[in-house]
N, C-alpha and C positions, 0 to 999 in steps of 0.2 A: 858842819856836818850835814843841817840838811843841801847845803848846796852841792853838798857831795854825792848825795841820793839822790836828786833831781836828775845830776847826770847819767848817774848808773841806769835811776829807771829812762830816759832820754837815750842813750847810747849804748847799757850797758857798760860793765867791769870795764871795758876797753877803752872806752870814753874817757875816761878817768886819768886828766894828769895834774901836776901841780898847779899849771898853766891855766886847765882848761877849769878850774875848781876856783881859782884866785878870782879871774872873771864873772865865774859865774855869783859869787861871793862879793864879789866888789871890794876886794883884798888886793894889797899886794901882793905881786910873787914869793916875793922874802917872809912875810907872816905865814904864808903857807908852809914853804918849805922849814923853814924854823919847828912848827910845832910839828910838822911830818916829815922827814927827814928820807922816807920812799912812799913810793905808788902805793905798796904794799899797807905800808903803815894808815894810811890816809884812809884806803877801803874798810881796810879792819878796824877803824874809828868811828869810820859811818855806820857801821853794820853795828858795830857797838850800840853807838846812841841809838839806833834804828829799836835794838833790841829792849834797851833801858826805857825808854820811851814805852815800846810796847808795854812792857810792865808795869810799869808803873800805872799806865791805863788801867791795864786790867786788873792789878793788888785794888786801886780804889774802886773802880766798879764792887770787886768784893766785897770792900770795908761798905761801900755805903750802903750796899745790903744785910748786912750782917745785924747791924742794930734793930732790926727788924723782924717781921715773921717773913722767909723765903718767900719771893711770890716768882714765881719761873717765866711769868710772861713777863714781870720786869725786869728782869736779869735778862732777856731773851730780847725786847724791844729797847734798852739802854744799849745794848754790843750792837744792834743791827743797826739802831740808830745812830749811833760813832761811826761806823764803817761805813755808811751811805754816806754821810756828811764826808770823810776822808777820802772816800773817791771822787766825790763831784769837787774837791778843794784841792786834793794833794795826793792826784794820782799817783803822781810819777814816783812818787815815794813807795809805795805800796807796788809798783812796778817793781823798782829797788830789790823791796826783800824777795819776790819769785825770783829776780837776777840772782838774790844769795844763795836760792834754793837750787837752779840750775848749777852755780860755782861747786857747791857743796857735791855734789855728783860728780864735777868733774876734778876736784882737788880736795884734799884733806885739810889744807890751810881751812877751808872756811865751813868743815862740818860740828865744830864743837860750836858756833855760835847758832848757824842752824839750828842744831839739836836741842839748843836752853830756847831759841824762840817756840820748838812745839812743847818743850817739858811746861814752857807760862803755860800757852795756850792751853793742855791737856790739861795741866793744875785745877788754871782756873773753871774749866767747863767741869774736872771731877768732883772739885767744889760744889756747883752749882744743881749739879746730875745726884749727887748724895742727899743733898737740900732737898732736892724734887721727889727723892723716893727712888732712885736706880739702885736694884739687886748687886749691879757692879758697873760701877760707877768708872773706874780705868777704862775698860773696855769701851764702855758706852763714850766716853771722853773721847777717846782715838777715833769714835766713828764720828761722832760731833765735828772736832776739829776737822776730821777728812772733807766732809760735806763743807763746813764754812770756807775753808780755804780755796776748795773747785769751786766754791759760787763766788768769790771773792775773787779769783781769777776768770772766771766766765763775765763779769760784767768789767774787768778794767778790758776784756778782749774787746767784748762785744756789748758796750752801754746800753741797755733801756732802762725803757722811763716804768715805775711801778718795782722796779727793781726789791726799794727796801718792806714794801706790800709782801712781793712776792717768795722774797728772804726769810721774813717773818713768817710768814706764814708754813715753808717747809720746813723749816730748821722746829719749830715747834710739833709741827704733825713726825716728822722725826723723834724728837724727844719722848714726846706722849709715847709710840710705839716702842720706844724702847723703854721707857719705863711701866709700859704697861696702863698708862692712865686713859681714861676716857676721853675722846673727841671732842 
C-alpha cells in the first residue's frame, strides 16, 4: 500500500498500475494482481490504509492524552511534531492524500473516503478544542483542520526550514483566539 502512495504522490492516480506498484514494491506482478484484481481496486486500498493509518495516529495521540489533565500545547506540539517528521521522511505519501482530495472533486468513487479522512481529523481536533475550553468546538474543528491542512499543503509545495516553529506557533495563536484564551 505504501508503495502505492509513493506513486500516486510521485505521479499522481495516473501513475498507478499493477506494473508500476509491483516495481516499485519489489513484488511480482502476479502478487499484485492477485490481491487487486483492477487499478481501481489497488488506489482504493491505498487511500484505505492511507486513511487507517491516519487514525489510528490520531485515536492514540488522543488516548495518550486522555489519562491525563488536557494540556493544548501538548496535543498542539505532538500533531505538529508527527507532521514535520512526515514531511521531511514521507512526502510523497502526504502528496498522496491532496491527490485524494483533488480525485474526490473530480469523481464520487473517492468522496466517501475523503470525507472519513476530515470527519478523524475534525473529531480529533473537536476533542482536543472541547478539552481546551471552545464554546463550539465543531465549528472551531473545521476551522482548525482548514488551517492545518493549507499549511500542510503549503510546505510539501514550498519546503522551509522553521516550518514546524512556525506551525506551532499559528495553529496555537489560532486556537487561543478561537477559544478566547489569553496569549
Amino acid at each position: 500500500m505504501e508503495a502505492t502512495l509513493r506513486i500516486i504522490g510521485r505521479k499522481g492516480l495516473d501513475g498507478v498500475t499493477h506494473r508500476a506498484v509491483a516495481a516499485e514494491a519489489d513484488l511480482s506482478l502476479g502478487a499484485i494482481t492477485h490481491h487487486f484484481k483492477t487499478r481501481d481496486a489497488l488506489i482504493d486500498g491505498a487511500l484505505r490504509f492511507a486513511l487507517a493509518r491516519e487514525t489510528g495516529r490520531l485515536q492514540a495521540l488522543a488516548l495518550s492524552l486522555q489519562g491525563k489533565a488536557f494540556d493544548l500545547e501538548a496535543w498542539l506540539e505532538s500533531l505538529v511534531g508527527w507532521y514535520d517528521h512526515e514531511l521531511k521522511t514521507r512526502a510523497e505519501i502526504h502528496i498522496a492524500c491532496y491527490e485524494a482530495f483533488l480525485a474526490a472533486a473530480r469523481s464520487e468513487r473517492y468522496r466517501t473516503v475523503v470525507e472519513a479522512w476530515f470527519d478523524v481529523w475534525r473529531q480529533s481536533a473537536e476533542l482536543a478544542l472541547r478539552a481546551g475550553g471552545s464554546a463550539e468546538p465543531r465549528r472551531h474543528a473545521e476551522l482548525f483542520v482548514s488551517a492545518l491542512i493549507g499549511m500542510l499543503l503549503q510546505q510539501l509545495a514550498n519546503p522551509r526550514r522553521g516550518f514546524r516553529r512556525e506551525m506551532a506557533a499559528s495553529l496555537l495563536a489560532l486556537i487561543r483566539s478561537l477559544i478566547g484564551a489569553k496569549a
